[in-house]
N, C-alpha and C positions, 0 to 999 in steps of 0.2 A: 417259601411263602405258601401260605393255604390259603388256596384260592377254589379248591371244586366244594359244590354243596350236595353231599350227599341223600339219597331217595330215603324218605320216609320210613321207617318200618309199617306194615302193614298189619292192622290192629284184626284178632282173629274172636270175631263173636258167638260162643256155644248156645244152643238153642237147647232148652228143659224139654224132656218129650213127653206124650200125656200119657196119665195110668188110664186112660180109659178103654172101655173094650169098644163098645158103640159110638159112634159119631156124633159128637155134640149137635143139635138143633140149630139150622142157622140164624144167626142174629142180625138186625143191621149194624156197620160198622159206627162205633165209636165218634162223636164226632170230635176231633183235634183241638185239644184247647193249646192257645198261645202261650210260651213259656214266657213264665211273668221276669220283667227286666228286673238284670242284678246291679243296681247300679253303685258306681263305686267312683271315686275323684279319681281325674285324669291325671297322669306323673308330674311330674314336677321337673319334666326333661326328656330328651331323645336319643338319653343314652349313650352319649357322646364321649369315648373315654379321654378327651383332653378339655369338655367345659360340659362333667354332668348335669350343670342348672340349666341351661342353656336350650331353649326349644322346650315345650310340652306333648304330653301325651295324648291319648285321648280324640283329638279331633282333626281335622284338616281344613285349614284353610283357603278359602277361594278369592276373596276378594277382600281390599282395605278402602273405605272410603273414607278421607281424612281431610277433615276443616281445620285449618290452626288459623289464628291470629298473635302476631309476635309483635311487641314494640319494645325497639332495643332503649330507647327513654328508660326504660321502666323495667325490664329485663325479663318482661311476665310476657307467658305464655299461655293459651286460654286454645282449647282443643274439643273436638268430637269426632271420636272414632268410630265407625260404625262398619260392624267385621263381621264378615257370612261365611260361613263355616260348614264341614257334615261332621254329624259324630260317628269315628271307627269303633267305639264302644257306647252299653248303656250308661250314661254319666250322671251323677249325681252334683259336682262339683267338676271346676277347669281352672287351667289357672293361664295366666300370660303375664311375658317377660316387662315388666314396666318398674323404671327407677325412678325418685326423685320429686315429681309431681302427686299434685294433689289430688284426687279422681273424689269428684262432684256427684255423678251419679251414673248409675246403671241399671242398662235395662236389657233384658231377655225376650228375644220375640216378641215386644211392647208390655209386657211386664215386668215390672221393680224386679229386680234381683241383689240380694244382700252382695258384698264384697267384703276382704280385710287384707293388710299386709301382709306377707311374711318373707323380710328380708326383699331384693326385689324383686318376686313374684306376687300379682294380683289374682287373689282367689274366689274365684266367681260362683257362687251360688244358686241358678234357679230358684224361681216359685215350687216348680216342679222340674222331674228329672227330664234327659234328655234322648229318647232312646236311639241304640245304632243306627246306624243309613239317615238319620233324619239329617235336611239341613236346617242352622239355626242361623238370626243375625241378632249379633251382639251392637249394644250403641254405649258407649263410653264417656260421659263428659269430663274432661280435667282440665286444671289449670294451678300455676304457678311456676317458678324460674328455676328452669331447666338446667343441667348441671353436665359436667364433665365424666367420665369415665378414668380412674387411673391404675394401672397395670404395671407392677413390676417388669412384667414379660414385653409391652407393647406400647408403652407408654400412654399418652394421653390420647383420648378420645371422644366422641358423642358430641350433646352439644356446646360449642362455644363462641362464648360474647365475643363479637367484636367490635369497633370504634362505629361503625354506621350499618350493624345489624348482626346476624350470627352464622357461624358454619356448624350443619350437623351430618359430622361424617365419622368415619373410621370403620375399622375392620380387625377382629372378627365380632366385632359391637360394639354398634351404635344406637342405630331404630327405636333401642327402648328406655333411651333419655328423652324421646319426643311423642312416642304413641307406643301404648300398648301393642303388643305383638306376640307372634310365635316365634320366638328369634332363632331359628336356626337353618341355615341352607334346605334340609331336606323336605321345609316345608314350603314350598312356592306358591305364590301369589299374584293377582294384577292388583293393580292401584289406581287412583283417584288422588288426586294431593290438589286441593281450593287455600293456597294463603293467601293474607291480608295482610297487609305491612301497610307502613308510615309512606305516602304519598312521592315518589321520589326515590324511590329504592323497589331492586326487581327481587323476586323469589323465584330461583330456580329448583327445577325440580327434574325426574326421568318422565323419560316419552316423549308422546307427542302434545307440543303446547296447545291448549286451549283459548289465548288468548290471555289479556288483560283487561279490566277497568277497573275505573276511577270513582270513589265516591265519599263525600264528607270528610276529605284530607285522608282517606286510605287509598291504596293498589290493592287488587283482588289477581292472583296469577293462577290459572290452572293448568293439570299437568293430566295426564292420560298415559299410565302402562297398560295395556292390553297386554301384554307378552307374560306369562309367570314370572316372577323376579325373587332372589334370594334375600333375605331380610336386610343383612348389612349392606345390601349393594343400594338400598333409599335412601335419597338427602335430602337433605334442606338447605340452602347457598342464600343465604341476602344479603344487602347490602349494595352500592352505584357501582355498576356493569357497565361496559360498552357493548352492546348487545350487535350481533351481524345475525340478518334471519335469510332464510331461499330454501332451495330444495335441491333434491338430487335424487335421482333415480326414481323421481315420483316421490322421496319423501320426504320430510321437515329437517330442514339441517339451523338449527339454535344455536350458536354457540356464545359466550358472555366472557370478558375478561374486566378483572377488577379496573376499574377507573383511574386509581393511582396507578398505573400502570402507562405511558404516553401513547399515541397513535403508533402503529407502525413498530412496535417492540417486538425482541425477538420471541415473545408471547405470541403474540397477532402472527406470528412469520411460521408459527408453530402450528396453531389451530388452522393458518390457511392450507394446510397440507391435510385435513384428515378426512376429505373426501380420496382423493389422490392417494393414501396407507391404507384406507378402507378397503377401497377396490384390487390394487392388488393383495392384499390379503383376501379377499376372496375368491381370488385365483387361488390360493395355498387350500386352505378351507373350507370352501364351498359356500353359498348361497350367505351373505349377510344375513344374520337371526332377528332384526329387531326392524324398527316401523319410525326411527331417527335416527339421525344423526347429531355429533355436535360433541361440544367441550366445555368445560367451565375451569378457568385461569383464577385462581386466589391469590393474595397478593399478606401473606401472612406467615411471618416467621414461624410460628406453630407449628402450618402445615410443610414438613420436608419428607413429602410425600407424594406420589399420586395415586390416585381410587377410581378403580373400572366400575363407576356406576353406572348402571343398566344406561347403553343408548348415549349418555355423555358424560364420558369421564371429566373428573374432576382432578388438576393441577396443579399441583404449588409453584410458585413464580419461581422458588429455587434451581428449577430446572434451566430454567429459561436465562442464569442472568450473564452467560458466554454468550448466549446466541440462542436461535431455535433449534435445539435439542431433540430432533425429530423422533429417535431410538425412543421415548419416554413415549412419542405418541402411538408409536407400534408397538410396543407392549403392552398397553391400556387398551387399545382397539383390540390386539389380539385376542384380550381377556373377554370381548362381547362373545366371541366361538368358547373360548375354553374357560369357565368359570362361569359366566354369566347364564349363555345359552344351556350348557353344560354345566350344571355346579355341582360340588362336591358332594356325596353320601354323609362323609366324616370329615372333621378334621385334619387326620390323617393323610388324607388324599389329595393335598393343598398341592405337592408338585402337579396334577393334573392341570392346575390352575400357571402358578408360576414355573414350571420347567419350561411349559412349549410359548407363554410371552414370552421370556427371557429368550426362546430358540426366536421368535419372531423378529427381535431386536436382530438377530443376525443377518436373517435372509432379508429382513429391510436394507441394513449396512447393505449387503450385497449387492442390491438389486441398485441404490443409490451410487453405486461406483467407489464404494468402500472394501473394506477387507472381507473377502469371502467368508461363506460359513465355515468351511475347513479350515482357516485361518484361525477364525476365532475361537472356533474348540479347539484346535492345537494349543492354541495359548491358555487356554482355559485350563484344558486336562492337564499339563506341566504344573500348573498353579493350584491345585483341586487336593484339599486334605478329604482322602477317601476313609477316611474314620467315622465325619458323620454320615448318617443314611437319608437318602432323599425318601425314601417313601416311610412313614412312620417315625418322625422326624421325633418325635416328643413336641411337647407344650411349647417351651422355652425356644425349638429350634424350627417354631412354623413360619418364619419370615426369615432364615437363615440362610446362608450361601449354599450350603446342601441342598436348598430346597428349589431358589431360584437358579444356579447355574450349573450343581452338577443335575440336578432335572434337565438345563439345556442339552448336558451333556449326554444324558442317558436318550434323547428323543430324536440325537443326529446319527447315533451309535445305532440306534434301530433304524434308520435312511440306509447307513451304512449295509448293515446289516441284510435289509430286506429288498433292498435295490430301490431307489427315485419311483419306479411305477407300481410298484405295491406300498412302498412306505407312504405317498398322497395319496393311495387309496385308503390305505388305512385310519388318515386324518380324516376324508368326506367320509368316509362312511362312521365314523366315531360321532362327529358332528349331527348327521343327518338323525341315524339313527335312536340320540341319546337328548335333542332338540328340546328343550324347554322341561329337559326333567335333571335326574342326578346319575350319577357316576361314581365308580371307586378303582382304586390300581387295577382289583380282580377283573373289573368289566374290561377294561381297557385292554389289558393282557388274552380275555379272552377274544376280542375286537381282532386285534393285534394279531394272534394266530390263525384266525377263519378267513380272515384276508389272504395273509399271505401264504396261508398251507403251511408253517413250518411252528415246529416245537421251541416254544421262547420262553419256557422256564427257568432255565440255568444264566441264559443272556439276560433277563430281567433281575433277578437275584445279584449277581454282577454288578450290574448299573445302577441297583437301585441300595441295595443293599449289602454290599461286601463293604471289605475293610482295606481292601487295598487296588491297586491300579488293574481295571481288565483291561483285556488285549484288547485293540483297538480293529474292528474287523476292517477287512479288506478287500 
């Protein structure tokens, strides 16, 4: 695995010398004129070698503030997004990730700016260009009836109608069935989310709630990320909730389970645990990343799923219909440190995300009076086709068992390895260090070595990537 980034060459510049015999007269110096910007359209992606469309170039975004109004009657959807951004280059043209809807108009720093499709990227225009370092805010109006996502590889996704409102979720894309965006992990963002629904049905969202009202047969619900958040981790949840609100640790704990759902299910038996899996999880981890708490319970054959959305995961009832399924909530939380807090570089690097919730499910069982961690990697490793690779999994095999359990595998194997007092070093300080930005195998590996003093190239290689069973250290 290539993992060091080698030093620059150092570019060597010859200076002309002068034919003159006598010393030129002195002049005053020149005064510096500005080089004039070369402005050029931003990519059409971030480079991503398993979804090169996916994200744009070009600019960085800071902040999303996003109005919708949804009426599932009608199935129409009516949006303005308004998105502040810097530009890493002089730009002429940008583009963002948006499918399906219909974009009403746009504007640039309060001037019109032309747009057109191409395929689903929207491509933006200024009056005028936009030079590096500058920040700009974009404002977006769209509307019409939002649509699904479908993927040989991942099935269905983005947004979908349901019988008393709509869910808009999935991963590794969603976001841009519903608002324009930068869709891709590496570019992180806060948020703002103001929906309007049908009088009688709640709109969930991430962060901290703002409240609700009431007016003219609508709900107005607002949501507050502060935290940067990675694009597919925003939802949108509507539809009749049974809504528990309070707080914890000084902060907002929200959580919602679908209303067909009865009082007292093993739903409800699920979400009342994720103060209690929080916290010790932050015993493992270090410091909780986010400014809520909470869950959201869906009650929709669709979703056989759950989704670490920033602050409150979201759960499909399938989980829940033995009982309350707690393991499902500790992998979801664990994902607030590892994916959320911490999100991915690349695709690629997706065991970063599901190796260590998958390991989390363990040390929860554990800690619950269940079957040890060593237990359940025994079991696992026995069972483990080490043919596919957890780290660089390919396209097709980024949600694969490779990726979720021998990643578990590969992250007790380093516990093993590094001994309990350097291997949770190695987590807080990965955590602390890596806080609200991104991450890839290389950093992690290098993390992983400075910590513990010792050379873990060949043990990584091994766990992450061989083809057959390593030795299990001791």
């Amino acid at each position: 695995m290539n993992r060091r980034i080698l030093a620059a060459a150092t570019a060597v510049v010859a200076l002309a010398a002068s034919g003159c015999t006598d010393p030129a007269p002195e002049s005053p110096p020149a005064s510096p004129q500005a080089a004039k910007p070369d402005f050029q359209r931003g990519e059409d992606g971030v480079g991503d070698p398993y979804f090169p469309t996916y994200g744009n170039g070009g600019y960085d975004v800071r902040h999303y503030g996003l109005v919708v109004r949804y009426d599932p009657g009608t199935d129409k959807l009516t949006g303005t997004a308004t998105i502040t951004a810097t530009a890493k280059e002089d730009l002429s043209s940008f583009n963002l990730d948006f499918v399906g809807l219909s974009v009403d108009k746009v504007s640039v720093n309060g001037a019109d700016a032309k747009n057109e499709r191409d395929d689903a990227e929207l491509v933006i225009t200024p009056s005028g260009g936009i030079v590096k370092d500058a920040e700009f805010t974009v404002e977006i109006g769209y509307s019409g009836t939002p649509g699904s996502i479908q993927s040989p590889d991942f099935g269905e996704g983005g947004f979908l109608h349901t019988d008393d409102g709509a869910i808009a979720l999935g991963q590794p894309e969603s976001a841009s069935t519903w608002f324009p965006v930068n869709d891709h992990p590496i570019d992180k963002a806060t948020y703002d989310v103001e929906a309007t629904v049908p009088e009688g049905l709640t709109a969930l969202s991430n962060g901290v709630p703002g409240g609700d009202s009431e007016s003219g047969g609508w709900s107005t619900w607002k949501w507050s990320e502060k935290v940067p958040m990675a694009s597919y981790l925003a939802f949108l949840v509507i539809g009749r909730f049974r809504v528990e609100t309070g707080e914890h640790k000084g902060k907002p704990l929200f959580t919602a389970i679908q209303s067909t759902l009865p009082p007292g299910s093993p739903a409800d038996r699920a979400m009342a645990q994720t103060t209690e899996i929080a916290d010790f999880l932050e015993t493992q981890f270090g410091p909780y990343p986010f400014e809520a708490y909470g869950g959201v319970v869906v009650d929709d054959d669709r979703i056989r799923y759950a989704l670490e959305t920033q602050s409150r995961p979201v759960y499909g009832n399938v989980f829940f219909k033995q009982g309350p399924f707690t393991e499902v909530v500790a992998h979801e939380l664990a994902h607030q440190w590892f994916g959320d807090s911490v999100s991915v570089a690349q695709w690629r690097d997706i065991w970063l995300n599901e190796g260590f919730a998958s390991y989390a499910e363990w040390l929860w069982t554990e800690e619950e009076g269940g079957l040890s961690v060593r237990e359940n990697f025994q079991r696992e490793y026995d069972d483990t086709d080490w043919e596919n690779p957890t780290a660089d999994p390919g396209r097709a095999g980024l949600f694969g068992r490779a990726v979720y359990k021998r990643g578990a595998l590969a992250v007790h194997a380093l516990r093993l390895e590094v001994g309990d007092s350097d291997f949770f070093r190695i987590l807080k300080t990965w955590t602390a260090e890596k806080r609200n930005g991104n991450g890839s195998t290389a950093d992690f590996i290098t993390v992983a070595e400075r910590v513990s003093g010792d050379s873990l190239d060949r043990f990584f290689d091994d766990w992450l990537i061989g083809d057959s069973a390593p030795a299990i250290p001791r």
